[in-house]
N, C-alpha and C positions, 0 to 999 in steps of 0.2 A: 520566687523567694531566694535570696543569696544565704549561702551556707557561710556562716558562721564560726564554725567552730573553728577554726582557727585564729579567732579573731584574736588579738594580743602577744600571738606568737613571732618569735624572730626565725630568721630562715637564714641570715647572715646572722653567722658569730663573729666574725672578724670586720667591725663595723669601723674601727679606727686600728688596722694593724699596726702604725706605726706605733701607736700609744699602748694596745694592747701588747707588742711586741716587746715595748722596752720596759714592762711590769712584770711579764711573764719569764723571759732571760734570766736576770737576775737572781727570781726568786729559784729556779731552776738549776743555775749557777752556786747558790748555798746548798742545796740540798748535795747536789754532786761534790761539792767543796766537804761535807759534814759525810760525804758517802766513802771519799777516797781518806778520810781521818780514820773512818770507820773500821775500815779495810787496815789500812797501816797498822790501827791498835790491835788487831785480831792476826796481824802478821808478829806484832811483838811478843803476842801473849807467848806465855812458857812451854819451850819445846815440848816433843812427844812424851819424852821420858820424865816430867816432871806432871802432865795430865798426864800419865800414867798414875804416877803414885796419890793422886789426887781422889777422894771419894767422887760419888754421881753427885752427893748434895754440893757440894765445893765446887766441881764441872759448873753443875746447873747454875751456882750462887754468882760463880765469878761471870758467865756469857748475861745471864741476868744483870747485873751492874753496870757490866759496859755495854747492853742494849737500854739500860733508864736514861746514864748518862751521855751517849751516843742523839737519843730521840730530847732529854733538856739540851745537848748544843744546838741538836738542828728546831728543833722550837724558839729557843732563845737569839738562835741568827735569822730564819726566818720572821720570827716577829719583829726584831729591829728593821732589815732588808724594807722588809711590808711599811712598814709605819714611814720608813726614810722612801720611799717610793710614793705612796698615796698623800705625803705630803704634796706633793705635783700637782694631786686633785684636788684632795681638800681646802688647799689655800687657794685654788682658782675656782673652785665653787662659793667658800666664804668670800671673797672679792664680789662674785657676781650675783651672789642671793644680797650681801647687804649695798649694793648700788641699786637693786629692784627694788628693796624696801625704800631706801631712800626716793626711788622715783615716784613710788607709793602717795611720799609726802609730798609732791612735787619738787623734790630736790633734786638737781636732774647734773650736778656737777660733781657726784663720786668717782671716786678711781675705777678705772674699768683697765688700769695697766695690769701687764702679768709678766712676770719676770721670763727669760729666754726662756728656760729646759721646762717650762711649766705647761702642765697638758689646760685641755678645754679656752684653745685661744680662740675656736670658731664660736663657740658659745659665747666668750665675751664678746667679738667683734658682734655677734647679733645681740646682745643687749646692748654695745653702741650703738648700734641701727637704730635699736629701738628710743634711744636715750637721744638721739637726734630726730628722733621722728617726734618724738614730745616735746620737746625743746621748737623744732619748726614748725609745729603747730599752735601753740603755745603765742610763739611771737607775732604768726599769723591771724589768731585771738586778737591778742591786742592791740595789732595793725588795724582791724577790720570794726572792734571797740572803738576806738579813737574815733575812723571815720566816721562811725553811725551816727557817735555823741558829738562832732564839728556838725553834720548834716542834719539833726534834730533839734539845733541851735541855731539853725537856718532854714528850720520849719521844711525840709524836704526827706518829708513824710513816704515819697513812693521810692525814694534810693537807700531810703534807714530797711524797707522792706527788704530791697535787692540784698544789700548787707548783712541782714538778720539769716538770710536765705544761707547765704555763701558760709555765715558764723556757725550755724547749722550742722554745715559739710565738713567743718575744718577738722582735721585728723582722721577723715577716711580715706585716705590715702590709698591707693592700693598697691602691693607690693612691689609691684614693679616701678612705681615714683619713690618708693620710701630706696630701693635699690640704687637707684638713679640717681639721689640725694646721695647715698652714701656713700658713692662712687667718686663722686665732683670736690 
């Protein structure tokens, strides 16, 4: 009996560094950006002699302040960063979920383009695969349609059989012809 429990688990986190790399920089990049603001305002704040004359509550209120407003700029840069980053994926995932629906319908001519800097282009490139692989079967269908209906109007009843056989098969392709195809 095969042990299981690992089943589901990743063992690689770095499955696409390049992609994971240039989302994670960035947002890295703000934090340090909002880190060294951070620092500068707390080099500004009022010499020694001024937190001297300062109570603890007025100490406390003033570091309290500029650590709320310190963590709103780095939430408000990090959330923009984030949103202008996962754009990259969001719009090449919405591309490639409604070209499957559409293939759904057998509508097999959606855009499956993605703009240059945009992540998940092996993903699209295998839903073209697959959006040619339906598309070549498809036409292969009504190749093989045709003949049966020319050969059943010629009353040759034992090649409509061959035909019906072969109409059968058509789209199980197996990966390494559908490859083939989508290499040529």
């Amino acid at each position: 009996m095969s042990d299981n429990s690992n089943a589901g688990r990743r063992h690689r986190y770095f499955v696409d560094p390049k992609l994971q790399l240039s989302l994670a920089l960035p947002l890295v990049g703000i934090v340090a950006i909002v880190g060294v603001a951070y620092v500068a305002a707390l080099y500004l704040l009022p010499g020694e002699t001024a937190i001297r004359s300062m109570t603890a509550e007025e100490t406390r209120s003033m570091f309290l302040r500029a650590t709320v407003i310190y963590f709103l700029i780095a939430a408000a840069g990090l959330g923009f960063v984030a949103i202008f980053l996962t754009h990259r994926i969001a719009g090449p995932v919405l591309v490639v979920e409604d070209a499957l629906r559409a293939m759904t319908r057998g509508e097999l001519d959606r855009r499956l383009a993605l703009r240059p800097n945009d992540a998940m282009k092996s993903l699209a490139a295998t839903a073209r695969n697959l959006r040619d692989h339906l598309r070549h079967a498809d036409e292969e269908r009504q190749r093989l349609i045709k003949q049966a209906s020319t050969r059943l109007e010629a009353n040759d009843t034992a090649s409509v059989r061959d035909l019906l056989t072969q109409l059968a098969n058509v789209g199980s392709a197996t990966a390494a012809e559908a490859d083939e195809r989508a290499e040529a």
